[in-house]
N, C-alpha and C positions, 0 to 999 in steps of 0.2 A: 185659448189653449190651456188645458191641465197638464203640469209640471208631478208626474210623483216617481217618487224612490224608491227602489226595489231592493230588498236585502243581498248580497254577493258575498258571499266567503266571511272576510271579514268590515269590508265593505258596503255602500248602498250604492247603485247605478240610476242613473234617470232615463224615464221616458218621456217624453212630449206626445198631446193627441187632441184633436180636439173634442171641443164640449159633445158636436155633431153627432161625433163617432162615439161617446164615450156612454153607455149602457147602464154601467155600476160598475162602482169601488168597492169590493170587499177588503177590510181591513181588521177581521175579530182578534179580540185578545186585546185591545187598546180602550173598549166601554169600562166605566168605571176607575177609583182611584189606587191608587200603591198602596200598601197596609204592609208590605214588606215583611221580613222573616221574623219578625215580632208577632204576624199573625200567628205561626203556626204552632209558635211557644204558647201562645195561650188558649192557642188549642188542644193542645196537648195536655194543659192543666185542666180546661173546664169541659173534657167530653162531653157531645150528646148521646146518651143510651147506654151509654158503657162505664167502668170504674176507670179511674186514671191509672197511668201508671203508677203510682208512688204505692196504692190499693192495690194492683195486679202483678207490681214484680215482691216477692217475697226476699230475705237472704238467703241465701245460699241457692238462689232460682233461676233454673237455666231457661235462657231468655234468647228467642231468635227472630229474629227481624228479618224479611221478605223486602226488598228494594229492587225499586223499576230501574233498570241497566240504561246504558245511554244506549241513544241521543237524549237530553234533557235541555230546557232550558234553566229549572233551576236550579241552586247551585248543591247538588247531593250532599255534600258534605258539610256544607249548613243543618239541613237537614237532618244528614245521620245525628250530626254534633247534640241538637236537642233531644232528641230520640233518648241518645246514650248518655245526657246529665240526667234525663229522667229519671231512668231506667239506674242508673247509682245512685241519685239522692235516693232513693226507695230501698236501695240497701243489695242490689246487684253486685257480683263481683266480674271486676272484667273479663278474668281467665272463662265466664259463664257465658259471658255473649256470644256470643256468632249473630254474623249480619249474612246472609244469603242472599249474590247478587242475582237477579231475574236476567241470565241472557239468552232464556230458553226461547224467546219468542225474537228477539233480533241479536242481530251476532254482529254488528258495527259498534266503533267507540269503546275498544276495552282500553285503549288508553287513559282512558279520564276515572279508570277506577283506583289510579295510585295515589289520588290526595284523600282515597277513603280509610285505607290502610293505620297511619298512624293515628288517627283518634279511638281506635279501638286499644291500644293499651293493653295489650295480650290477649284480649279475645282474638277471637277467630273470622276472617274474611275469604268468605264461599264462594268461588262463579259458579251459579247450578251449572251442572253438561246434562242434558236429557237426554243424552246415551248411553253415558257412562254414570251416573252417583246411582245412590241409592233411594229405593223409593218406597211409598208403604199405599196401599189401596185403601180409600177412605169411603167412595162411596161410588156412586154413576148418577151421571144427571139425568134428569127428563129428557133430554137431545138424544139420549146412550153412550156418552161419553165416561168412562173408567179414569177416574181420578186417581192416580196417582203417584203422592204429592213425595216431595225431600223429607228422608226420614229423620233428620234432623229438627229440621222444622215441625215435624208430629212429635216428635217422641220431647220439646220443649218441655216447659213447666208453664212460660208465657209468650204467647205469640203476637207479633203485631206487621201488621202490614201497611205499607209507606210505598204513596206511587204520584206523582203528577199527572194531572188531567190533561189528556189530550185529546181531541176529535178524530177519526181515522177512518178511510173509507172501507177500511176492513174489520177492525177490530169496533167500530161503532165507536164506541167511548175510550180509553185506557184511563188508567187509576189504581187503587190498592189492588185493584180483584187483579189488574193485569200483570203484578208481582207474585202474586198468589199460583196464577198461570203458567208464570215462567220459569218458578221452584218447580214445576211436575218433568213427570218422562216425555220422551220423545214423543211415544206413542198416543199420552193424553193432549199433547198441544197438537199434534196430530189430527184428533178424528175432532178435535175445537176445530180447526182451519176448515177443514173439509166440509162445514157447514156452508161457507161462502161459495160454494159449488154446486149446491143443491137447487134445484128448479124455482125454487120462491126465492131465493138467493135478492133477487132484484127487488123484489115487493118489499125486500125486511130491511133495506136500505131505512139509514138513519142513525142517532146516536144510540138508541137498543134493539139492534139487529139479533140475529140469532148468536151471532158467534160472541157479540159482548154478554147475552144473557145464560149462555152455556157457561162461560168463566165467572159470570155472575154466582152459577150455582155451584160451579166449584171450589168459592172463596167459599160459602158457605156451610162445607162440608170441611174445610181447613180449620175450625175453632177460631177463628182468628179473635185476640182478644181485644184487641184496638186497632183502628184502622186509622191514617193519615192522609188526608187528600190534599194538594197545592195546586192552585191553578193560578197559573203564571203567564205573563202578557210577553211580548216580546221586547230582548232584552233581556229577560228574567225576572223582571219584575213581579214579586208574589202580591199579587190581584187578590187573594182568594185564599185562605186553609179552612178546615175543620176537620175535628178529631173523634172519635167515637164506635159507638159500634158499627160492622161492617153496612148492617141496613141501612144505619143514619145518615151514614156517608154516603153509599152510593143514594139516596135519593137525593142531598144537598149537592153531591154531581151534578145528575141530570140537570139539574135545574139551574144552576152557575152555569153548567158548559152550554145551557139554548143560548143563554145570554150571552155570554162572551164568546161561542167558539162555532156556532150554526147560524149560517149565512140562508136568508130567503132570497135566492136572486128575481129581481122583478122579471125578468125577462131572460130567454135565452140569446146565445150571442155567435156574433159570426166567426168571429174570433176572441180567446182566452189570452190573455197576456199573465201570467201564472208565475211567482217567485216562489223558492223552496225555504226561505226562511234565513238563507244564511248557513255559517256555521254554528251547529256539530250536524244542519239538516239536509246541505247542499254538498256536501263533501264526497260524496260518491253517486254517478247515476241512479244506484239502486237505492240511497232514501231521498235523492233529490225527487223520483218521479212521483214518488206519491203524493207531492201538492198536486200534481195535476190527475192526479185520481179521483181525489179529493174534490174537485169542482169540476172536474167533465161531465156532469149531469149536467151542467147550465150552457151544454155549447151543441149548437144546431148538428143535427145529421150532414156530413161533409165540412162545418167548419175546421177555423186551420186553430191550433194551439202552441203560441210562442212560450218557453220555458226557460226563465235566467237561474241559470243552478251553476255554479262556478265549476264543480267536480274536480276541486284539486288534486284527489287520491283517484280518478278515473271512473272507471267504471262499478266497479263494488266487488262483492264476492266470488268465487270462481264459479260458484252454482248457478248465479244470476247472468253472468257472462258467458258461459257454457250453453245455455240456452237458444242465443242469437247465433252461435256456431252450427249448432246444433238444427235448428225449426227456422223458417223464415215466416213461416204462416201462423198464426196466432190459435188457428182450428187443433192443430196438430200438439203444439207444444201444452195449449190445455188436457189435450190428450194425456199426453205423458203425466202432465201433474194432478190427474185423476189417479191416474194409478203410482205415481208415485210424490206424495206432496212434499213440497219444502214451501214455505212464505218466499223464499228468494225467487225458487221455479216460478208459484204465481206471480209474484209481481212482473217476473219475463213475458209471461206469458202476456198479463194485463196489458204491458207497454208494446207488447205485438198486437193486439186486439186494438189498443189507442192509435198507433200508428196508420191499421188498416182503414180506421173509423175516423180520424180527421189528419190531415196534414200537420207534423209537427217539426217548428223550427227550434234548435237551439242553442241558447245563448254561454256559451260555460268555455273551460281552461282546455278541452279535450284536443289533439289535434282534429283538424278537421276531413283529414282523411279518416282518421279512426271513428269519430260520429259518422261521419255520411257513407262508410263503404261497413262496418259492420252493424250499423242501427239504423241506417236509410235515413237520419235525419237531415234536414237543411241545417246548417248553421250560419249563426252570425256572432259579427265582433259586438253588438251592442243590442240593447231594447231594442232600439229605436228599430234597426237597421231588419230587426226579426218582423216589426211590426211589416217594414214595407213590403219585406216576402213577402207574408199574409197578404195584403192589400193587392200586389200583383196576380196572386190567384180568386183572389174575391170580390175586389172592388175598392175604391176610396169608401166609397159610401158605406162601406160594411161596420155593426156595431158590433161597439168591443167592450167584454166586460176585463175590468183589472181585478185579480187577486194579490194584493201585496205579499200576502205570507200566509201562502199554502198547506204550508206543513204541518201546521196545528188546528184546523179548521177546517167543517166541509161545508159545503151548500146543501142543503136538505128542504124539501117541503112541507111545508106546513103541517102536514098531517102526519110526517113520518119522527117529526124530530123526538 
């Protein structure tokens, strides 16, 4: 028998299975050792491709910082804190800073942005709205996406973009560019999303999909003068920084996240036994489902997919809950979010589509009348108990792959990662 532990809320739960039945362990983000927040410090000091800050913030130099919004694993405020010693020893005045938070592209977790407030010391702390700020037109990408970006953030003197690396079966990679993305209007994150709708949509699967190299190009068009990447293990443990120009960085991306955060599954499986990570990633259905986004490539036509997401705050947004009120059919609701997109709408959509396409039990705080009468799901009080559904509809014999922690990691093929 295999004994392994699945991240919950604040908690880890156990499964038992055996060897038989057991396929593959996915478990990315634990290869390699700690280098902890000291990496990123000295990343910040020794750029590749770019001037440090101490060289790029001038006095009296208004300086604006681009930061990925929660959910994160690591600890932002860490983070900002180096940013912003930088960015002073160099001779910045605080009333010059603005930090502009990214919550253009997800709208969970603004709690967690009140321990970023006082290390700014009378600068200024932004939540873009890409409905409401203001914005300036910098260019349009090769995709025809119209950039544009916080006119704060253009109209700087020094700009620097700071984002955690994560795997996503939407956005392909996130990182500094996916900060850069979420400082824009409505309208530019917009016709970025809409990319993952288009007919190659499936083929461009992978960590450089279409929709990460559309924000690819529109970090590009942002001047951005330093860029900060962290890639962090679960826990939060910083695995991984470097600092540099936007190019330098996003290639030492790609190539840290095949290693730590894209999964080759040997084989497809009958059933997915699928963790969202915990918290800040399990705390609502709508970011808990995207582990299982994330790795439903590796699970047969009609298998079943068990899901331990604790969901202490329920279901998520009203846009994403609206949906399943709304559409029972997965045909229908993509409908709607052709013509009218939100990331929340899809991902409704998505988990209608998921639904339709394998049976899905799950493991979480929800009542059980509220999962199973408006999301059709099974639920159970445990791993275990999720796994035996599955097994009643498919078999003992059925093989099962485990993702421990979904949330930051996808399965990808070889040829696409």
């Amino acid at each position: 028998m295999v004994e392994v532990w699945i991240p919950y809320g604040e908690v880890e739960v156990p499964v038992r299975l055996s060897d038989e039945n057991l396929a593959w362990l996915a478990d990315p983000g634990t290869a390699g050792g700690e280098r902890g927040i000291e990496a990123a410090k000295l990343a910040l000091q020794s750029p590749e491709g770019a001037k440090s800050l101490r060289e790029i913030v001038k006095p009296n130099s208004k300086v604006a910082v681009a930061l990925n919004g929660p959910p994160s694993r690591t600890d932002a405020s860490a983070l900002l804190r180096l940013v912003l010693e930088e960015a002073s020893s160099a001779g910045a005045a605080p009333g010059e800073v603005e930090v502009i938070v990214a919550a253009g592209t997800q709208l969970e977790g603004g709690g967690e942005l009140a321990s970023l407030e006082p290390l700014l010391k009378g600068g200024r702390l932004a939540v873009s709205d890409p409905r409401e700020g203001e914005f300036a037109e910098v260019g349009v990408t090769s995709f025809g996406t119209k950039v544009q970006l916080n006119k704060s953030f253009v109209d700087a003197d020094a700009r620097i973009a700071v984002g955690e690396l994560r795997a996503n079966w939407f956005y392909g990679l996130n990182g500094p560019w996916s900060a850069v993305l979420g400082i824009c209007s409505q309208a530019t994150i917009e016709q970025n999303g809409k990319l993952a709708l288009k007919k190659d949509a499936k083929r461009q699967r992978g960590l450089q999909n279409n929709v990460h190299l559309d924000s690819r190009e529109a970090e590009s068009m942002a001047n951005v003068d330093l860029s900060l990447a962290v890639a962090a293990g679960r826990g939060g443990a910083v695995l991984d920084a470097f600092a540099g120009s936007p190019e330098k960085v996003h290639e030492r991306s790609v190539d840290v996240a095949r290693k730590l955060y894209a999964f080759e599954a040997a084989s497809k499986v009958d059933i997915l036994l699928v963790g969202s990570g915990g918290l800040p990633f399990d705390s609502t259905l709508s970011s808990a489902c995207e582990a299982a986004f994330n790795f439903e490539e590796a699970v047969e036509k009609g298998g079943r997919i068990v899901l331990v997401a604790e969901c202490r705050d329920g279901p998520g947004s009203g846009a994403f809950l609206d949906m399943f009120y709304r559409f029972k059919e997965a045909g229908a609701a993509l409908g709607e979010v052709r013509k009218n997109f939100s990331f929340e709408g899809y991902k409704a959509a998505k988990l209608l589509e998921l639904r339709e396409r394998h049976g899905v039990s799950i493991v979480s705080s929800m009542p059980a009348y509220f999962a199973e009468k408006v999301f059709a799901f099974r639920t159970a009080d445990t791993a275990n108990e999720g796994l035996q559904n599955a097994f009643r509809f498919l078999g003992r014999g059925s093989r099962i792959g485990v993702a421990v922690d979904g949330s930051s990691s996808v399965v990808v093929a070889a040829e696409v990662a």
